[in-house]
C-alpha positions in Angstrom: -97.5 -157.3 7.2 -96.9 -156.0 10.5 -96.3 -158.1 13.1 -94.6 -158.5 16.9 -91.6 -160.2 18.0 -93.2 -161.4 21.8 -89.4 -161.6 22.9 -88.7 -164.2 20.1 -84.5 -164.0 19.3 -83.8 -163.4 16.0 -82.3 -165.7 13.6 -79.2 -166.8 14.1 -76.9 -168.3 11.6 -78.2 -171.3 9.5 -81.8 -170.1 10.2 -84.3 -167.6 8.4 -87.1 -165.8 9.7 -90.8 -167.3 9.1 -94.4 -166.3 10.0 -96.3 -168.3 12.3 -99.7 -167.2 14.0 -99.8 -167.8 18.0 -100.9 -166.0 21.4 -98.8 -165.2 24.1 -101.9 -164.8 27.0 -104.8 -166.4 28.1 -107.9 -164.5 25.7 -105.5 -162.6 23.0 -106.3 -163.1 19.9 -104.0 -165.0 18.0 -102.0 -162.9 16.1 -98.9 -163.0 13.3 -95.3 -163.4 15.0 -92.0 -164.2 13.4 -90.2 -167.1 14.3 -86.8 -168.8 13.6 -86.5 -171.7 11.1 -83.6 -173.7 10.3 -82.3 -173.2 7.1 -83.3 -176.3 4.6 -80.8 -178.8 4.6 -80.3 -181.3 1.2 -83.2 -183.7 3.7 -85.7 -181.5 4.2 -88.3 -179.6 1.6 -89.3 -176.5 2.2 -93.1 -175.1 0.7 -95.5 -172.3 0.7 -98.5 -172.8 2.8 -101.2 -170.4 1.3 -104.0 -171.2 3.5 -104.4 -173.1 6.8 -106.8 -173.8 9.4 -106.4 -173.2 13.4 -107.4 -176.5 15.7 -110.0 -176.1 17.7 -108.1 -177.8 20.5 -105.6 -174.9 20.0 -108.5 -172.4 21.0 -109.5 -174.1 23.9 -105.6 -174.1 25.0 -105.7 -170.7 24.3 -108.5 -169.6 26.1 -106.9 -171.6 29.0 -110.5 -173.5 28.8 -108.9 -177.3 29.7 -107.7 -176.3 33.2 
């Protein structure tokens, strides 16, 4: 999957890089970016989210709609 960085840094040590879907400006589309995640630790679970929904609060944010 190709995707942009929008001036994300990379990973650093102790983290990995993951997928999340976001917009950088008022009407883009939202789009793939990578993102840095800590690395799991014995406390935490990590798990494959295969499908997922976008809020409609999130659109309205996005489409700077709320003021």
């Amino acid at each position: 999957m190709e995707s942009n960085n929008f001036g994300i840094p990379a990973p650093l040590d102790g983290e990995y890089k993951d997928v999340a879907w976001g917009i950088t400006k008022k009407g883009e589309k939202f789009q793939p970016m990578w993102i840095p995640r800590h690395n799991p630790n014995a406390h935490d679970v990590k798990m494959e989210v295969l499908y997922c929904g976008i809020c409609h609060s999130d659109c309205t944010i996005g489409d700077d709609l709320i003021g």
